[in-house]
MARSE-407540 format. One record per atom (N, C-alpha, C): x, y, z. Coordinates in pm, whole numbers, plus 50000, padded with zeros to 5 digits. Layout:
XYZ
...
//
This chain:
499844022310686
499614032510787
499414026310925
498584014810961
498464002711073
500114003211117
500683995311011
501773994511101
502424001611158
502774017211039
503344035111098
502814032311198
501194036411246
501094041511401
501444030211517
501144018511439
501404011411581
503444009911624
503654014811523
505674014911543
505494031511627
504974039811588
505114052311656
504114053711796
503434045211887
502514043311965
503744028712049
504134021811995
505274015012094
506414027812124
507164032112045
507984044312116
507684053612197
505944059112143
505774070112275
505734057612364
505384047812379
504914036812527
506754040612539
507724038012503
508994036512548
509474048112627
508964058312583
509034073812663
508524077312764
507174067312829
506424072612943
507744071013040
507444076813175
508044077413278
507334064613369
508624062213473
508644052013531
507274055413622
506534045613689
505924053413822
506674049713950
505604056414047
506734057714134
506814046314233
506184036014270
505924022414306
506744015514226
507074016314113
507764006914046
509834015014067
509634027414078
511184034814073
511524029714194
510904027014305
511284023014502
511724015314486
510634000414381
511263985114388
512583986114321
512803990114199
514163993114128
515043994614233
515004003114315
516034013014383
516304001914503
515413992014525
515493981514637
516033971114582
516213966814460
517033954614380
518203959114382
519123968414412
520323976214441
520723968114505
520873965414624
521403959314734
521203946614690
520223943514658
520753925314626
521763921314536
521993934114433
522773929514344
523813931114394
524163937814440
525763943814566
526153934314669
525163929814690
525273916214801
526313905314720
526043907214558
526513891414538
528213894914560
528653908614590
530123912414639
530553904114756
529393899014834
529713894214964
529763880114998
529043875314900
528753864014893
529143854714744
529513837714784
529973833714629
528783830014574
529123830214441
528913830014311
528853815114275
529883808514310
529343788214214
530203783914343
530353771514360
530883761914421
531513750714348
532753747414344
533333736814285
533813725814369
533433710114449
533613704614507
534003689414455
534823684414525
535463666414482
535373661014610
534853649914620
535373634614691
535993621314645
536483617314728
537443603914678
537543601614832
537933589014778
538483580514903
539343584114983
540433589414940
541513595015004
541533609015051
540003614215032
539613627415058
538183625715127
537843619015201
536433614615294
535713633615289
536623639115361
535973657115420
535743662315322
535853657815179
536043663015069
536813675215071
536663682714914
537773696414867
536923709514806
537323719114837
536133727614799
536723745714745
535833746214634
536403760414587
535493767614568
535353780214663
534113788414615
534293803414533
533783806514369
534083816814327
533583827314372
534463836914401
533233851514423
534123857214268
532863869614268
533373881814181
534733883414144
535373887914279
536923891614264
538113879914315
537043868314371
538753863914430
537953848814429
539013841814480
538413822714517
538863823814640
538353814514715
538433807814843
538103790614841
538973786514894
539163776214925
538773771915080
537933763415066
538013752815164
538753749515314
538553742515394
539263742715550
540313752115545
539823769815585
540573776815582
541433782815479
541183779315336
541493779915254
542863768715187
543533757115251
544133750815219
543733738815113
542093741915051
541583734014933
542043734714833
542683754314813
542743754314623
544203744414648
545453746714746
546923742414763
546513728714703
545693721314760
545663707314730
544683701614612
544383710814599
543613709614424
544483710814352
545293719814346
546603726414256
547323715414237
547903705714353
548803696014374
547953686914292
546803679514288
546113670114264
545913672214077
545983687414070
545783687513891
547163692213824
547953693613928
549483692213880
549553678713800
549403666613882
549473651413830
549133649713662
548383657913673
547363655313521
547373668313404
548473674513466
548823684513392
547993696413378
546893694813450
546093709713435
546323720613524
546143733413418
546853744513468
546513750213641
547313757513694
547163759413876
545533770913858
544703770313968
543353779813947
544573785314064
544113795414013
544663810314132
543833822814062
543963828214141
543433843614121
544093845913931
545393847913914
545263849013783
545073843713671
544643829413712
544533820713575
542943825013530
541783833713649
540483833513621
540463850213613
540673849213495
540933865713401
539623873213456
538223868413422
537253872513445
536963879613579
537373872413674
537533880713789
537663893813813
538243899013691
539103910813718
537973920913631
536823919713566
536233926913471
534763923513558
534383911013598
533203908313695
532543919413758
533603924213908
532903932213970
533053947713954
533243952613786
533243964013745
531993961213693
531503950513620
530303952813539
529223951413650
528853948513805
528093946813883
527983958613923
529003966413951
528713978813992
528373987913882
528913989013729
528323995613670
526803989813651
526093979113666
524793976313639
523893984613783
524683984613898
524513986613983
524004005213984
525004012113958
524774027213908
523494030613805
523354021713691
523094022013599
521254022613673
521364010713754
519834004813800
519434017413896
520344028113967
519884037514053
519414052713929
520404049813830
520024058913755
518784063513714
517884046313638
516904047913556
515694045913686
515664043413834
515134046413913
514454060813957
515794067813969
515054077714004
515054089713907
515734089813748
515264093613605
514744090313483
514894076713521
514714069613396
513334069513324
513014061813175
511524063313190
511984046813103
510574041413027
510584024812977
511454021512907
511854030812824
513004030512758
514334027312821
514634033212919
515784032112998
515734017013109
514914014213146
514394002613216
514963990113092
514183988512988
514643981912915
516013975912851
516553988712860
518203990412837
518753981612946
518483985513085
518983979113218
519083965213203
517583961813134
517573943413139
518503938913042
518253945412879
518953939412850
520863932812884
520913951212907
522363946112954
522673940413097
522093935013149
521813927713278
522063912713224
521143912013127
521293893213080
522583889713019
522683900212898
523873904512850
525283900212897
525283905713075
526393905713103
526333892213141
525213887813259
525123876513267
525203866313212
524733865213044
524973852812951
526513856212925
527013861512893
528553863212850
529543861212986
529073860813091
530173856813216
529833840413263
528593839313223
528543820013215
528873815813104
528583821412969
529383813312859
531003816912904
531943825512975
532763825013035
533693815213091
532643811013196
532863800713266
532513789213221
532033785113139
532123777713088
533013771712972
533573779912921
535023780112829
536103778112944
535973785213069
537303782613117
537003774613181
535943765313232
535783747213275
535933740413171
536373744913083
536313733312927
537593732112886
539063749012916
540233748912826
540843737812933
540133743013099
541173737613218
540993721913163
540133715713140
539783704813142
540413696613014
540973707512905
541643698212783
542443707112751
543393713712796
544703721512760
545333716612865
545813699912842
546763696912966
548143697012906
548873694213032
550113694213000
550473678312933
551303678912790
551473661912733
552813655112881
553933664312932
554723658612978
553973658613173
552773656713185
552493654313324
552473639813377
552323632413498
553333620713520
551693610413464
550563618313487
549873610713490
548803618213353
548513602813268
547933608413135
546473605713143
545493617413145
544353616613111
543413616613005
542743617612971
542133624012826
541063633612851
541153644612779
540553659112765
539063656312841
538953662312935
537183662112985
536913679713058
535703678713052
534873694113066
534503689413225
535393690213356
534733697213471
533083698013456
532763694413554
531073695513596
530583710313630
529783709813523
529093730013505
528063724613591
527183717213592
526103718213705
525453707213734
525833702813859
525263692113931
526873678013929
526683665113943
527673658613985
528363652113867
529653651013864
530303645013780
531253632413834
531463619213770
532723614613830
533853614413731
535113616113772
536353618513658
537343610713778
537913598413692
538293588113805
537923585913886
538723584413981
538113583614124
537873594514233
537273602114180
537113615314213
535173618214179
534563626914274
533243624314249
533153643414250
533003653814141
533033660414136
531863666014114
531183678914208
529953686014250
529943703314159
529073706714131
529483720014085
527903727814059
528093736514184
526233743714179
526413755314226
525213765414174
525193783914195
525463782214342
525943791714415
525593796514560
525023807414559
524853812614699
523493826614737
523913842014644
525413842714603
525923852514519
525143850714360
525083838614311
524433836514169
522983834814186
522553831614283
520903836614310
520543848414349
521473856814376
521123867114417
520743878214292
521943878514191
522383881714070
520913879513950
520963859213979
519643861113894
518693866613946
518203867514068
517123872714114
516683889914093
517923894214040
518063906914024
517593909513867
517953903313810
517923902913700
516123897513626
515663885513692
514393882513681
513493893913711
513863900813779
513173911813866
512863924413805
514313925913768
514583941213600
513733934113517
513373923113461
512813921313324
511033919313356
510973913913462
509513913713492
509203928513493
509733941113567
509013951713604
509413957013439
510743955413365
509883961613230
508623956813097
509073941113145
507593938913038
505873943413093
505913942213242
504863948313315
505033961813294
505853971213290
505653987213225
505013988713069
505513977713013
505173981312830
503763976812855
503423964612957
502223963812920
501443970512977
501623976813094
500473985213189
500543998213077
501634003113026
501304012312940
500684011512838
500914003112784
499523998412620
498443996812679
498033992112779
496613993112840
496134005812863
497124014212923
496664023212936
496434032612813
497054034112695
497104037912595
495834035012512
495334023712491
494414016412442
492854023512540
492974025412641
491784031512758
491994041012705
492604049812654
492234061912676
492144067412562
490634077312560
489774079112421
490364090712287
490734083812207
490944099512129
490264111212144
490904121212124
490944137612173
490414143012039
489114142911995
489184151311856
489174164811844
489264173011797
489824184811780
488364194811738
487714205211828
486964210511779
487064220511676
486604224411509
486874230011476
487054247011522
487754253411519
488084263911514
486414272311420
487044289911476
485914299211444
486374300911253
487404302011262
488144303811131
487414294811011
487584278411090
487114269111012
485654267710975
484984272811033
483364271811060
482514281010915
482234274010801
481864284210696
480774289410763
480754308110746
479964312110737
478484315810662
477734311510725
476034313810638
476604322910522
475774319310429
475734328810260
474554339710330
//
């Protein structure tokens, strides 16, 4: 019976309604997450000798940009031609194309349970917030791993299979390769740290409050009351 009420005493906690200090901040993590539209997402960078200014690729959501004006990805392309790995362009990074549908649906989703939602619905938000987030870095990380060992056998110059630098510096020949979040992937996590703090702080301000407050016993009724013999 312990366990019955305490499984039926977490669900009503899942039913309270949001308050309203906590629905404003929700409704203010909106825009940061929309921001990461404006801003990139990772940075992919090389130096070498024969490249002093270095080379630079920055992902957003929907598209890449390259470097001095964008003439970085041209000469990245040329440079992993040699070694047989496939060209980065807009369509080789599939994900792109599914990214900034799931930001904006998290985006809708986060105005929804703001100004209807109650703990239950908050919860939902985070999860699928991390959700999307762990599944678009294990993402990227498969496609820094196929680029890096699905080369071509007939390219002029033969390498052996290596995984691109997911975070922080790598060297691969003579090449000194960099690879770290920018203000778009801090923005994202920050959004996300933010959804999960304000729902474990709801479950718990609500069990506190649940726990404070005194059972209601029930006065018997006139009906119930035996009358004197």
């Amino acid at each position: 019976m312990n366990a019955r009420n305490a499984i039926r005493r977490f669900y009503g906690l899942l039913g309270q309604p949001l308050y309203t200090r906590e629905r404003i901040l929700l409704a203010l993590l909106v825009p940061l997450l929309l921001a990461s539209f404006l801003l990139p997402l990772w940075r992919i960078s090389m130096e070498a000798p024969q490249y002093p200014e270095g080379l630079s690729i920055d992902i957003y959501p929907h598209t890449i940009v390259g470097g001095h004006g964008g003439s970085d990805v041209a000469e990245i392309n040329i440079l992993n031609h040699y070694i047989g790995m496939h060209k980065i362009d807009r369509a080789s990074l599939t994900d792109l194309g599914w990214l900034p549908f799931a930001i904006g649906a998290l985006a809708v989703l986060t105005l929804r349970v703001a100004v209807i939602g109650n703990v239950r619905s908050l919860i939902d938000v985070a999860v699928i917030t991390f959700y999307v987030c762990g599944f678009a870095f294990a993402r990227f990380v498969y496609t820094l791993y196929t680029f890096g060992h699905e080369l071509d056998s007939s390219a002029p110059i033969k390498v052996a299979g290596f995984t691109p630098a997911l975070f922080g510096s790598k060297q691969i020949a003579n090449f000194t390769t960099h690879s770290y979040p920018q203000p778009g992937a801090i923005c994202v996590g920050l959004f996300a740290l933010a959804v999960a703090l304000l729902a474990v702080w709801h479950v718990i301000a609500n069990r506190r409050r649940a726990k404070g407050t005194p059972e209601v016993v029930a006065e018997p009724t006139a009906a119930a009351v035996p009358s004197p013999a």
